[in-house]
C-alpha positions as CSV (number, residue, x, y, z in Angstrom):
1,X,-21.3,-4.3,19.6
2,X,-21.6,-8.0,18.6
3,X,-19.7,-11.0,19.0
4,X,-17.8,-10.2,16.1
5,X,-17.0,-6.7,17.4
6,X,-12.8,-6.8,17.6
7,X,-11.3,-5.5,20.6
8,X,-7.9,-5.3,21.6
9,X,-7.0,-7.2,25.1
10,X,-3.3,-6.8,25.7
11,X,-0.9,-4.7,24.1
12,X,3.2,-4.9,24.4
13,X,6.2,-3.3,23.2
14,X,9.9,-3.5,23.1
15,X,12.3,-0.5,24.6
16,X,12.7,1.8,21.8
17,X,16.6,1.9,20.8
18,X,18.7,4.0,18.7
19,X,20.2,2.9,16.0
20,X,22.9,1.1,16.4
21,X,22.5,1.1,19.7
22,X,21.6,-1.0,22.7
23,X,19.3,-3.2,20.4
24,X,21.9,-3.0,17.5
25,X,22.5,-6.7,17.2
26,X,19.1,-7.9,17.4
27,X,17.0,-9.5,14.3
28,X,13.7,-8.2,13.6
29,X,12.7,-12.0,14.7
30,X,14.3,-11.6,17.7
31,X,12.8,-8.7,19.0
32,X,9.3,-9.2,17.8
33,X,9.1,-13.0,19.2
34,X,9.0,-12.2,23.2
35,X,6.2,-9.3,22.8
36,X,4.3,-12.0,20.5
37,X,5.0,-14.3,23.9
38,X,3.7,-11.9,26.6
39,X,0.9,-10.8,24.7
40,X,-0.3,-14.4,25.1
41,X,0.6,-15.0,28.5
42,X,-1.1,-12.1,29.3
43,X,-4.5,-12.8,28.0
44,X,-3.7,-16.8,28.8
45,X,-3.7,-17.9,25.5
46,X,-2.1,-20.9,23.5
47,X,-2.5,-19.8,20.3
48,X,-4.3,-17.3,17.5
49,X,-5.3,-17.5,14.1
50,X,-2.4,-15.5,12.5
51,X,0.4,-13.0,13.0
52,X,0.5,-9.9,11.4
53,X,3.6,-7.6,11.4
54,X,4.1,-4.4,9.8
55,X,7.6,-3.9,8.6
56,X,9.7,-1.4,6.1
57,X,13.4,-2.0,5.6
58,X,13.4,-6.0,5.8
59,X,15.3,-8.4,5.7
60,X,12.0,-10.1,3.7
61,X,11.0,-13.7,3.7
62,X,7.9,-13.0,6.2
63,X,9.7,-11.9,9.4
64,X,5.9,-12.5,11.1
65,X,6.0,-15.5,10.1
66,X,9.6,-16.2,11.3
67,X,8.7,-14.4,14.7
68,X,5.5,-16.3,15.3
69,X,7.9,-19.8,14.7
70,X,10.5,-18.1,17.1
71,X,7.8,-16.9,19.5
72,X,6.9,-21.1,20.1
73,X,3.3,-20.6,18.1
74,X,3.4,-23.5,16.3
75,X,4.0,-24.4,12.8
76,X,0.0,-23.9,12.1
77,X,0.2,-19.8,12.9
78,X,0.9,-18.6,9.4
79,X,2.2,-15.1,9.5
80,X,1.8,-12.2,7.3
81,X,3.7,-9.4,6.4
82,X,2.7,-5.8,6.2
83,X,4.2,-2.7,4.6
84,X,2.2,0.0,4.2
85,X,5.2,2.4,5.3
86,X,5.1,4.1,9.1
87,X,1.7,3.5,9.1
88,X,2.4,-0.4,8.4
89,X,1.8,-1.1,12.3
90,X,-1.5,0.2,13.0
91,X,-2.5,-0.7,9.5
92,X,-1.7,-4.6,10.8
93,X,-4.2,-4.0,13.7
94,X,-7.2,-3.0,11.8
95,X,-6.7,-5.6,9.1
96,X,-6.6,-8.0,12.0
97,X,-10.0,-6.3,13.4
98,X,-11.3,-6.7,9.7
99,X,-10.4,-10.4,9.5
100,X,-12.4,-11.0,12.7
101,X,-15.2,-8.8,11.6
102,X,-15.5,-10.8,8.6
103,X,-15.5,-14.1,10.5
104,X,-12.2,-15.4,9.3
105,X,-10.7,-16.3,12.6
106,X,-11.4,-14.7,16.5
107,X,-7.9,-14.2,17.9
108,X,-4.5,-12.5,16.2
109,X,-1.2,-10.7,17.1
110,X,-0.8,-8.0,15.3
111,X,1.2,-4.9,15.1
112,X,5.1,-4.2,13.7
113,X,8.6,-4.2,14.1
114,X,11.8,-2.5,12.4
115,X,15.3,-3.3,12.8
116,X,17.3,-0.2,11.2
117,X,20.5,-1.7,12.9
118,X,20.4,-5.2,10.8
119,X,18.6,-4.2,7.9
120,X,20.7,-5.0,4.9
121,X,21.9,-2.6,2.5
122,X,20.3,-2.0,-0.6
123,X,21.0,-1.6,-4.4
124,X,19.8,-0.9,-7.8
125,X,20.6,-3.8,-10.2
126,X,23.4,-1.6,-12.6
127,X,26.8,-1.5,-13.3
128,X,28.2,-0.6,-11.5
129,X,25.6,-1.1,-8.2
130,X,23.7,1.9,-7.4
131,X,23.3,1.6,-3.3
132,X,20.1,3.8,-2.0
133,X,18.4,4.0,1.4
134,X,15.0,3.7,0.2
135,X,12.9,2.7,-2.1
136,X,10.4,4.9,-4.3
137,X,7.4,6.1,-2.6
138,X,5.9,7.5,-5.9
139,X,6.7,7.8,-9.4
140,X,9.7,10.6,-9.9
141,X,7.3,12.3,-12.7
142,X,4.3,13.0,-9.9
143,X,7.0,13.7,-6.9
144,X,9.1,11.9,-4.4
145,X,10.5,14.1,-2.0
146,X,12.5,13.1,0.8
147,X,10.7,12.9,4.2
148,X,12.3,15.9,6.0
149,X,12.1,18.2,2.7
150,X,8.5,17.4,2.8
151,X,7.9,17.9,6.2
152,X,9.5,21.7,5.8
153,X,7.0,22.3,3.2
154,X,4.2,21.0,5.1
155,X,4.8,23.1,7.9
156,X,5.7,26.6,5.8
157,X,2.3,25.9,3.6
158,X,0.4,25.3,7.4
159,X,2.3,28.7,8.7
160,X,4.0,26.3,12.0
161,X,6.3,28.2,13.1
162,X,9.9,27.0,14.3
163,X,9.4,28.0,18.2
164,X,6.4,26.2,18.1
165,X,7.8,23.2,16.9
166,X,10.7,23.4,18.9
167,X,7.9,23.6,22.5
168,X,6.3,20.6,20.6
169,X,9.5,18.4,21.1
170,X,10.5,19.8,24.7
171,X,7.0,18.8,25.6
172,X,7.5,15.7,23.7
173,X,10.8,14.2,25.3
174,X,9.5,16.1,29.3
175,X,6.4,13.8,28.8
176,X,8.8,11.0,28.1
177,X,11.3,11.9,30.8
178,X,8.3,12.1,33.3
179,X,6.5,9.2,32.7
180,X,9.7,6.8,32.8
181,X,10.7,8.4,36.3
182,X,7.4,7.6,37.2
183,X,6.8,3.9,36.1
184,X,4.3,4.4,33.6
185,X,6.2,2.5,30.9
186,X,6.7,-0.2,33.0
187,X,3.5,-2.3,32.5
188,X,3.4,-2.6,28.4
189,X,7.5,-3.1,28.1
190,X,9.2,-6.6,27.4
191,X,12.9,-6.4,28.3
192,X,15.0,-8.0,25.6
193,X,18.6,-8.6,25.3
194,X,19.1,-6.7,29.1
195,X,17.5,-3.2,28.0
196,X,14.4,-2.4,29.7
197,X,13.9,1.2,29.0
198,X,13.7,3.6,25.9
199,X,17.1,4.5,25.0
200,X,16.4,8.1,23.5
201,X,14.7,10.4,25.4
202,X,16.5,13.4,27.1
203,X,16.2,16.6,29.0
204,X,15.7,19.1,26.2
205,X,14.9,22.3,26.8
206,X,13.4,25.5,23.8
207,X,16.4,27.4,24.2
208,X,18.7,24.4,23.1
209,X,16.5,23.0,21.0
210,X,16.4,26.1,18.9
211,X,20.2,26.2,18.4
212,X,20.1,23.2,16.1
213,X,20.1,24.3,12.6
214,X,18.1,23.2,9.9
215,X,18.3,19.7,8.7
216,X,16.5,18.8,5.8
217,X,16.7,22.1,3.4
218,X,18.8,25.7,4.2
219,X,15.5,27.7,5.1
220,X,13.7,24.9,6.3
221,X,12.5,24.3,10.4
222,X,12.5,20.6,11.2
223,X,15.8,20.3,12.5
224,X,17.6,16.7,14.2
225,X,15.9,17.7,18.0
226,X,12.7,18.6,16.9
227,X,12.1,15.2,14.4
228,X,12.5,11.8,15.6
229,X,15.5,9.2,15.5
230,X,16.0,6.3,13.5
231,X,15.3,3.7,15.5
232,X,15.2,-0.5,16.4
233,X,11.9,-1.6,18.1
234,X,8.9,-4.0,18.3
235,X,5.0,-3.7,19.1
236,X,2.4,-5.6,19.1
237,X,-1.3,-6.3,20.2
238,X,-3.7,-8.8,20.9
239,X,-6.9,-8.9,19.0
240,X,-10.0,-10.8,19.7
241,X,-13.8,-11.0,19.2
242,X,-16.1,-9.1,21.6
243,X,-17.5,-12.8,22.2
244,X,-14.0,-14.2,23.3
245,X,-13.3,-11.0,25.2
246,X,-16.4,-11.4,27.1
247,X,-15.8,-15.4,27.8
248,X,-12.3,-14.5,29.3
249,X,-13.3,-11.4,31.3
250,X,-10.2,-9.4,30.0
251,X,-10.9,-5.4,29.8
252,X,-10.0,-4.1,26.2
253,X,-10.4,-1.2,24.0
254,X,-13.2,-1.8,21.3
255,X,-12.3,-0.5,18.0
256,X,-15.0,2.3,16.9
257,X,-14.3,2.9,13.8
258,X,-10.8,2.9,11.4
259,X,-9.9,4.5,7.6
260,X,-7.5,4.5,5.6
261,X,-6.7,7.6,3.2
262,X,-4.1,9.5,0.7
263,X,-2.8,12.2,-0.6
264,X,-0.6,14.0,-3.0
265,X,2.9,12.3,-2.5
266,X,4.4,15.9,-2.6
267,X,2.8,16.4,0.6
268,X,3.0,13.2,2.3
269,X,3.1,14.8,5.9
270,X,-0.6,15.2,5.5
271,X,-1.6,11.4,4.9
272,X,-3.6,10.9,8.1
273,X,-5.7,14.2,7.6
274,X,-8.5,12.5,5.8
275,X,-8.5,9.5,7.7
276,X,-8.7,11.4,10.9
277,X,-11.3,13.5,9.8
278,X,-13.4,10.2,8.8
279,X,-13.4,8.3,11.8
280,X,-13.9,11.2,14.3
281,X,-17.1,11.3,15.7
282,X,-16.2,12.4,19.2
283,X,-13.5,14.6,20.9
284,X,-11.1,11.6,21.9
285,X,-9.7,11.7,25.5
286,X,-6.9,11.0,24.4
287,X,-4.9,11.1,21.0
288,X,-1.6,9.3,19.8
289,X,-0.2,11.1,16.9
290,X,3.2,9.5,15.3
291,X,5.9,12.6,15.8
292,X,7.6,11.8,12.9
293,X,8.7,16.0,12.4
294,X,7.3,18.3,14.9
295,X,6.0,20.9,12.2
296,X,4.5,18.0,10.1
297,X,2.7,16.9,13.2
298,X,1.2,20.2,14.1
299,X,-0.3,20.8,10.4
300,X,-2.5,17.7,10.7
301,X,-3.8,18.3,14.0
302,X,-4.5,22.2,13.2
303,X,-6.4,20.9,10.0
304,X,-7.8,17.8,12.2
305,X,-9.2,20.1,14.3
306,X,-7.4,18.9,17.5
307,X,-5.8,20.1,20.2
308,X,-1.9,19.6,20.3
309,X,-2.1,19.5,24.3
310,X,-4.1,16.5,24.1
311,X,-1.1,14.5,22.2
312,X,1.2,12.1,23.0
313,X,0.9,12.9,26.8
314,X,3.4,10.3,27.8
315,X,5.6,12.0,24.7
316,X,5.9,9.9,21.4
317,X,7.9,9.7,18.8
318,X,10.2,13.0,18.9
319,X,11.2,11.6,22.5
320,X,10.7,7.7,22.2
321,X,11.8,7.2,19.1
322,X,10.2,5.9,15.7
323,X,10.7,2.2,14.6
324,X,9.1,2.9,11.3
325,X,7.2,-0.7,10.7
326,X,6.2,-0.6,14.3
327,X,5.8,2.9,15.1
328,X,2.1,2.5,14.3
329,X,1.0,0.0,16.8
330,X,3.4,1.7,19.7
331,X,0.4,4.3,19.3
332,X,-2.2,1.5,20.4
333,X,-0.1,0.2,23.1
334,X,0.8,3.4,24.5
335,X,-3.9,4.0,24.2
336,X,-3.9,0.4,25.5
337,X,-1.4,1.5,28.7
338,X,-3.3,4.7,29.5
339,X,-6.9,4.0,29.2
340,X,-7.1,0.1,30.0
341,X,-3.8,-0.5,32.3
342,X,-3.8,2.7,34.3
343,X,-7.9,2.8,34.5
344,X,-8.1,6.3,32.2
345,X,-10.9,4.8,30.5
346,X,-12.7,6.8,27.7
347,X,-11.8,6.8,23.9
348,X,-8.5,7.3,22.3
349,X,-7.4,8.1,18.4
350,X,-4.0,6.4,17.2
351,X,-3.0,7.7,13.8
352,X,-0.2,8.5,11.2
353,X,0.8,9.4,8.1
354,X,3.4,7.7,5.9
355,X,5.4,7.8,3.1
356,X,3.5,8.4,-0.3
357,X,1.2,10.6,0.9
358,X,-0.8,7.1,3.2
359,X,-2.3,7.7,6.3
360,X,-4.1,5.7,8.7
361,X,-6.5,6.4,11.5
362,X,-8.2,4.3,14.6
363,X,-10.7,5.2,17.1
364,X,-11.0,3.6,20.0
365,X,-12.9,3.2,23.5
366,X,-12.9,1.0,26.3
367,X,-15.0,-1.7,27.0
């Protein structure tokens, strides 16, 4: 470690909603701007260098630099957006920790926020107006499958079968249920607009979860239990040199090491595999793994090497849901939460893969 070593120091979120749903009317301005808040009040801090926000569907025009102006941060925090997909949260944090690595500021917000409720609708520019949901991931001549077709293949190619997938998701949203009964939320979520809990998970158990049919093609086995939601949500964390950590006395989680990797868009499940692979150099205590489809999930940890128990053991994305632009830094708040705010200690690994065939991994440990 040196002073310009970047270490996380507070991490918040948002309750997860449904879309449509309990945080239906709210901006993605609006709900980033009071975890950007509490992240400062918690580390007693005025200000930071810059604001970074991961976010997909819009609306545009920099919502982290709207969100930092909403949050009170003063017209001199500039803001910047980042889209790099579902991985476009945790891919804010580690170009944060590269910006103080390389001396360009000591303090920044960082992490990502999606509102699929208010996003606006989208078009092609024909006649007459072509609407679509999203936008390419790759060119149509090299692939672009859909997520869930993709995720089928993934999981047929890695031989994950559909029982196992479907005790991957009860596991997922039992985690969940547990840890809200017993509090462990509590500490990292910001209330907004009244809601102060995660409005999707629910008592699922294999034998209902395997009555769902197939979603996404006829012989496929990611099915609408055993993949996550579309969902409205903001993270965020607070990033700072190992010198100002160490002048304030604050316990954090010191980043290790971070990559970024890709792979053939046809197989975009796989994304993270690489990354993971590149930044392991130790069997992590703890590892946050977005759940975007339970059988996509289960292919990169068998080919990561990791063991599925050790995933998501407060339940992730299957259960809580998956804000895509912020998905990726729910993963360090929910490291953050366990291994800093409940005293786990140890190291963690947050990663995800995203659309195109991206993925992005972090390693982590606590200082």
């Amino acid at each position: 470690m040196n002073d310009r070593t970047p270490v996380v120091v507070a991490a918040r979120r948002t309750p997860i909603g449904s879309a449509g749903g309990a945080l239906r009317n709210l901006s993605v301005d609006a709900l980033a701007a009071p975890v950007l808040r509490a992240l400062l009040d918690d580390a007693g801090l005025e200000t930071v260098d810059d604001v970074l926000l991961g976010n997909v569907f819009g609306p545009g025009g920099n919502p982290a630099r709207v969100a930092a102006l909403r949050a009170g941060l003063g017209s001199g925090v500039p803001g910047v957006t980042v889209d790099r997909q579902c991985a476009s949260g945790l891919a804010a944090v580690t170009l944060a920790a590269t910006m103080i690595r390389a001396g360009e500021g000591e303090a920044y917000l960082a992490g990502g926020v999606e509102s699929a409720s208010t996003a606006p609708h989208r078009a092609w520019r024909t006649d007459p107006p072509v609407p679509y949901t999203r936008a390419p991931f790759a060119p149509p001549e090299i692939g672009d499958p859909e997520m869930g077709a993709a995720a089928d293949r993934v999981a047929a190619e890695a031989g994950i079968s559909r029982d196992r997938q479907d005790r991957f998701a009860a596991r997922s949203h039992a985690r969940a249920l547990a840890a809200q009964y017993a509090g462990r939320f509590t500490g990292e979520l910001v209330p907004v607009a009244g809601v102060a809990a995660d409005e999707r998970p629910r008592a699922f158990t294999v034998e209902r979860l395997a009555r769902f049919r197939p979603a996404f093609t006829a012989d496929g086995t990611a099915t609408a239990a055993n993949s996550c939601g579309v969902n409205d949500g903001a993270a965020a964390v607070l990033v700072v040199s190992e010198r100002v950590r160490r002048e304030r006395g604050l316990p954090g989680l010191r980043l290790v090491a971070s990559a970024t990797s890709a792979v053939d868009p046809n197989l975009l499940g796989l994304g993270a595999v690489p990354a993971m692979t590149r930044v392991l150099d130790r069997t992590p205590d703890v590892v946050e793994f977005n759940e975007a489809f339970a059988g996509q999930v289960l292919a990169c940890l068998d080919a990561a090497g990791i063991d599925e128990e050790t995933v998501s053991p407060d339940g992730g994305a299957i259960a809580l849901g998956h804000p895509w632009g912020a998905s990726g830094a729910v993963l360090v708040v929910r490291l953050f939460a366990r291994l800093v705010g409940q005293g786990g200690g140890g190291s963690g690994l947050a990663a995800l893969s995203a659309g195109g065939g991206v993925g992005v991994a972090a390693l982590w440990e606590v200082v």
